[in-house]
Steps between C-alpha positions, in 0.01 A plus 500: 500500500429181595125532576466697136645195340268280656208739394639482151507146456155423666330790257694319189374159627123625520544736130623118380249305640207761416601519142534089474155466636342748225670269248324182621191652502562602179562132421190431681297681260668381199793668431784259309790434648444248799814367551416168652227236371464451162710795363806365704752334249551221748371216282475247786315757747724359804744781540308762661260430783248738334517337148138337580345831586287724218485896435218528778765385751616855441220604753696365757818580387334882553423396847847385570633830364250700704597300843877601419435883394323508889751306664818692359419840589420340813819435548647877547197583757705582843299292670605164696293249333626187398239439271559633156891322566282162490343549243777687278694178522281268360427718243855567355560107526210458287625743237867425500491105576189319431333737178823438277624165391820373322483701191660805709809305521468393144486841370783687679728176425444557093545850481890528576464215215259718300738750486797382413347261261499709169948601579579137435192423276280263730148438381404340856271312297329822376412590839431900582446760775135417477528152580740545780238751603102462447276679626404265777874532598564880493181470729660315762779717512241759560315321787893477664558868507149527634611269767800655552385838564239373769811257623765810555205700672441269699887425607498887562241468732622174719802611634559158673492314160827705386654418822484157411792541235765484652861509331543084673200394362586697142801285487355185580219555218790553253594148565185381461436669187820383327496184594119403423511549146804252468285215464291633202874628341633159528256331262458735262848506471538114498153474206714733322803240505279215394478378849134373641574646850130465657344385191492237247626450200187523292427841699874634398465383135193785455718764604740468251417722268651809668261519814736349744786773384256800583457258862876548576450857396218573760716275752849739433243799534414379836872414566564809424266658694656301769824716496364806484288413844784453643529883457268575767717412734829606341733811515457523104120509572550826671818642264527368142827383442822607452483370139216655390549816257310811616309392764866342708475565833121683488219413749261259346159635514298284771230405235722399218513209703143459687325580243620211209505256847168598579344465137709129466358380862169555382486369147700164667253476772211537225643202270567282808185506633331437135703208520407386864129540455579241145655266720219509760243456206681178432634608149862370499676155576702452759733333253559839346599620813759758327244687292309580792618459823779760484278780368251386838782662751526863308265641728770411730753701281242794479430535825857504610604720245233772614619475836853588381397772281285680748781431771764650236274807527440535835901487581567737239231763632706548820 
């Protein structure tokens, strides 16, 4: 069963990556769409590393995508070769980490928002679905299951990796991931009192028009997500509780858990890094420590909270 699985998700890795390299040919030759360069909304161009690149970059991108659909069947061959494991990794970092950029983050924070907007008769400023999520976003959330696929064939095939995750080291990463994101939940929360924790005054006063309120929203979301790490490690993380209707006392399905853990880790680890390759590039003072430097450790908090997820799934297994 095991070694069909594996087959499974290197196939689905090379069907992605053969059908993602046809459409940047296609945008090679002309075809609209391009999600990057000038069609990307991203009026600054800094948010994406590819926002400098043109339609023929798509050339490439069909190179990428033909490197991946070799290496990912690759990965089911019986054979002892190390060699497509070295290059699977890479590849799946690419895709899930370094292709997408803040706007990930962005978009799965507004649409709880989005949705609950029109009950108590928000306008969010007029904001919709398709702002939350553009093209050039959806399209990172494609290049992520891409990298995903190619990631869990590869786990499949490097037994030692999943012997790595160990139930002590699960535990310790749910630590880590709660307690990282404190730092970022503390200011947000104190902007949204009026109080210039990490900033000045001046830098407070623009906020005050609502955008430091949906701050302490995105830092009670994180909070939030906080407690429900703790679940990983938890007797209610294996049994909902007693005071749950219907489902009291039922076995919670391994990847209701791993899978919203898995999907947070990543989008975290995206935004933080967007934010440490800013900071590198010299674009914020050090005076305005608190509307940087928090958001600097989240790969931190996504790394960590992989860690647990994929150790939550390992000690469930057995």
């Amino acid at each position: 069963m095991r070694t069909i699985t594996s087959d499974l998700r290197g196939y689905a890795a090379a069907l992605w990556a053969l059908a993602y390299g046809v459409l940047g040919a296609a945008w090679a030759l002309g075809m609209p769409g391009y999600p990057w360069g000038p069609s990307d909304p991203d009026p600054d161009r800094v948010l994406s590393i590819l926002a400098g690149t043109a339609p023929r970059f798509g050339w490439w991108i069909a190179a990428f995508a033909l490197l991946t659909a070799v290496t990912a069947p690759a990965l089911t061959a019986r054979r002892d070769s190390k060699v497509p494991l070295f290059l699977a990794w890479p590849i799946a970092a690419i895709l899930i980490l370094v292709i997408p950029d803040s706007r990930l983050m962005m978009g799965v924070a507004y649409t709880p928002l989005l949705l609950i907007a029109p009950v108590f008769g928000w306008s969010l400023g007029g904001a919709t679905f398709a702002d939350a999520w553009p093209w050039p976003v959806l399209n990172q959330l494609v290049c992520v299951v891409g990298g995903l696929l190619l990631a869990a064939a590869a786990l499949a095939r490097g037994r030692g990796y999943r012997n790595w995750f160990t139930p002590e080291r699960g535990r310790r990463a749910v630590y880590v991931a709660i307690a990282v994101p404190l730092l970022y939940c503390v200011t947000r929360w104190a902007w949204a009192l009026g109080i210039p924790l990490g900033v000045s005054q001046e830098f407070l006063a623009e906020g005050e028009d609502g955008l430091w309120l949906f701050g302490a929203y995105l830092a009670t979301f994180g909070a939030f997500g906080g407690v429900l790490t703790l679940g990983l490690t938890q007797r209610w993380g294996e049994v909902f509780p007693r005071w749950l209707p219907v489902l009291s006392g039922r076995r919670v399905p391994p990847l209701l858990a791993v899978v919203p853990a898995g999907f947070v880790s990543i989008i975290v680890t995206v935004a933080g890094l967007t934010y440490v390759r800013w900071t590198i590039a010299g674009r914020f003072a050090l005076a305005e420590w608190g509307a940087w430097l928090p958001e600097c450790f989240w790969p931190i908090w996504g790394a960590a909270l992989a860690t647990a997820a994929v150790s939550y799934h390992q000690r469930r297994k057995h």
